[in-house]
C-alpha positions in Angstrom: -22.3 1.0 3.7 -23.0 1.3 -0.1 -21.3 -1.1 -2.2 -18.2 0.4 -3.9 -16.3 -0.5 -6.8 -12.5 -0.2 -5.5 -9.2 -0.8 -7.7 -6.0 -2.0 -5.5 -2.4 -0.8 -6.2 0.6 -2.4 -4.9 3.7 -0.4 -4.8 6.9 -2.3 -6.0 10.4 -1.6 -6.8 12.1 1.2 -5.2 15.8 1.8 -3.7 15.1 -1.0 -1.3 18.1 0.6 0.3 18.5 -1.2 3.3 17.9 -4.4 2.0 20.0 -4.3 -0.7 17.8 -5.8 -3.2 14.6 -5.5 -4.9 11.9 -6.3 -1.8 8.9 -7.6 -4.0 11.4 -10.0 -5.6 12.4 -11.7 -2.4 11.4 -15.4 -2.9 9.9 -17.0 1.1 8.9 -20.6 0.9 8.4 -20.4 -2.7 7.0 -17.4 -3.4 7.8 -14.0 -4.3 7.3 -11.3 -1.4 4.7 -9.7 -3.5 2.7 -12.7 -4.2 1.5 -12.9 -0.7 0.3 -9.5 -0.6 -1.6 -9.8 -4.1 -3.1 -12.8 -2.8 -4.4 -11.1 0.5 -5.4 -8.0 -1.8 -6.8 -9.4 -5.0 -10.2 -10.9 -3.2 -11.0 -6.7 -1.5 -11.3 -5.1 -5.4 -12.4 -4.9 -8.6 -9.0 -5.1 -10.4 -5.4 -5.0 -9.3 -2.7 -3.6 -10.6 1.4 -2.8 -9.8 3.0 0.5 -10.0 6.7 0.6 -10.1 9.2 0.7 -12.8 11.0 -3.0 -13.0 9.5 -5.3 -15.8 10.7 -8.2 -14.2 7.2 -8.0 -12.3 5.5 -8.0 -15.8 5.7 -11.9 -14.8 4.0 -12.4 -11.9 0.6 -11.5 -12.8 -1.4 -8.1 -12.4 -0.9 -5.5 -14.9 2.4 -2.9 -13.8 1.9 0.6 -14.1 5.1 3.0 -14.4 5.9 5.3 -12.2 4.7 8.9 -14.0 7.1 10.5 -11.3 10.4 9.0 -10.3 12.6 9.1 -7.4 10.8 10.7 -4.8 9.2 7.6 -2.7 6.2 6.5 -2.2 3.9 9.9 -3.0 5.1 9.2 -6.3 3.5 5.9 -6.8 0.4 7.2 -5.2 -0.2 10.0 -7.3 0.6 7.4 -10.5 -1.9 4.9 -8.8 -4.5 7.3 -8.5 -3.9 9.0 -12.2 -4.0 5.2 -13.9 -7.7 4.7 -11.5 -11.1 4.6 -13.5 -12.5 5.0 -10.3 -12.8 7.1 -7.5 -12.1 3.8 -4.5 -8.8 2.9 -4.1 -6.6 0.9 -1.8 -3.0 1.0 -1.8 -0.2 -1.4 -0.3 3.4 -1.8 -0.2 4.3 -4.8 -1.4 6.5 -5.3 1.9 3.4 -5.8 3.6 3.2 -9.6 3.2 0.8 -10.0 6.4 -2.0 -7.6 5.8 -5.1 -9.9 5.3 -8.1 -9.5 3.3 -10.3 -9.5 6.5 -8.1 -6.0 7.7 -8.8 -4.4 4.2 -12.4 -4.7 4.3 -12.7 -3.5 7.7 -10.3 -0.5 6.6 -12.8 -0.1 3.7 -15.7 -0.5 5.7 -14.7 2.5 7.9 -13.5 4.5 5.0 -17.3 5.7 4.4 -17.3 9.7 4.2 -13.3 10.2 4.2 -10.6 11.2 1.6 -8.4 8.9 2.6 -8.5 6.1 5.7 -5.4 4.7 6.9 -4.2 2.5 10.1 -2.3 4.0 12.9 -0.1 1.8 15.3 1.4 3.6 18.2 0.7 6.8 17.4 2.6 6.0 13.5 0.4 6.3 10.3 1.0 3.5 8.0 0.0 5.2 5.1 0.9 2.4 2.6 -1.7 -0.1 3.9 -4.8 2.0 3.2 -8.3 3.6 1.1 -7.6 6.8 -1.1 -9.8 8.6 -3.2 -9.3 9.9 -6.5 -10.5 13.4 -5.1 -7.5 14.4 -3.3 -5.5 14.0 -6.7 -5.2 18.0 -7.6 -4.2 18.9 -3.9 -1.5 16.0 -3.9 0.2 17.3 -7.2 -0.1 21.0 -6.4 1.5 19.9 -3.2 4.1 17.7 -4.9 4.8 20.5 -7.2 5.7 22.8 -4.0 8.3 20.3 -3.3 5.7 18.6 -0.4 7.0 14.7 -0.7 6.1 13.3 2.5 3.2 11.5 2.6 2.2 12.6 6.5 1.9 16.1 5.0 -0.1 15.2 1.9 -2.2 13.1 4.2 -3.1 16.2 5.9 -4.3 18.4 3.3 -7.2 15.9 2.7 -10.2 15.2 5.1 -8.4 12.0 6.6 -9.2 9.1 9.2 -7.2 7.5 11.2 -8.3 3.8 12.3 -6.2 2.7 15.9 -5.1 -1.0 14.6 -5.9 -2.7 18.3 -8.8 -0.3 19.2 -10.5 0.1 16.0 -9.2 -3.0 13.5 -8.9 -5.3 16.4 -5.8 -6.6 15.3 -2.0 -6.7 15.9 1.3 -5.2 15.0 2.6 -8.2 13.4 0.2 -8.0 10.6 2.3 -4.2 10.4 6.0 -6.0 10.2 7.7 -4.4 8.1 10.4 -6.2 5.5 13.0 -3.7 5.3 16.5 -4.9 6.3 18.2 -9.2 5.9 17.5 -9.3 9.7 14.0 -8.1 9.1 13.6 -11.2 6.9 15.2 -13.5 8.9 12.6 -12.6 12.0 9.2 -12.8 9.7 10.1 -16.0 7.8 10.1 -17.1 12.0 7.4 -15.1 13.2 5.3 -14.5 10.3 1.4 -16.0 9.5 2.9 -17.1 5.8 -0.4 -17.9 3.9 
């Protein structure tokens, strides 16, 4: 594989419905949420940035990029990532992702060689916020948000796409997939979680 220069996005803020608070912002054993998955992140790319619309992550470290389109989800802060991006490599994670590690991002990467976008699939789900996106797909994504399109499954499918099975092709688990959505959610990863 040639070498490619890749930025990293991590999506932040949000309705956080469920949770009833800010998700990033969650402090576990001393640290914010987000910290863990900047840290995991940060060593995969060239430079890192946050997209979302709360300056209270203006503290934490990488540089925070609005949202150009608010309130609808995540193909929102996709499209902004991949407007703000100097180049055309990009990875993109929630920032309720806290296990994703380094060593599953440059697999990801590695695989992502002659796709538009390359994402994990666990049990038949996409997990389109732990994944590579090129800049190209950027006109078909807006034309399609401007059709009303938000969901990111149908977006992903305009594009020439790859799914990667997590146990067959990543060799790895569900846990690094676990989710941080709901208090009980939290209460199960601070037992069950690789915090590091």
């Amino acid at each position: 594989m040639k070498e490619m220069t890749v930025n990293g996005y991590i999506m932040v803020g949000g309705r956080s419905s469920r949770m009833g608070t800010d998700k990033g912002l969650l402090k576990v054993k001393g640290k914010y949420l987000v910290e863990y998955v900047i840290r995991h992140l940060e060593p995969c790319v060239a430079k890192l940035f946050l997209v979302g619309n709360d300056p209270a992550y203006d503290a934490i470290g990488p540089e925070r990029i609005p949202d150009l389109v608010r309130g609808i989800g995540p193909a929102g802060g996709i499209i902004t990532a991949l407007s703000h991006s100097a180049v055309s490599q990009n990875f993109i994670l929630s920032c309720d992702t806290p296990f994703i590690d380094s060593d599953l991002i440059f697999a990801i990467l590695k695989k992502s060689e002659g796709y538009e976008i390359c994402i994990p699939e666990l049990k038949g789900r996409m997990e389109p916020l732990v994944g590579y996106y090129s800049k190209d797909i950027l006109p078909r994504w807006t034309k399609g948000m401007q059709t009303g399109s938000y969901k990111l499954q149908t977006l992903i499918e305009r594009c020439h796409y790859k799914t990667l099975d997590v146990e067959k092709d990543l060799l790895s688990d569900e846990k690094m997939f676990m989710n941080i959505n709901t208090p009980d959610d939290l209460i199960r990863a601070e037992k069950e979680g690789r915090w590091v």
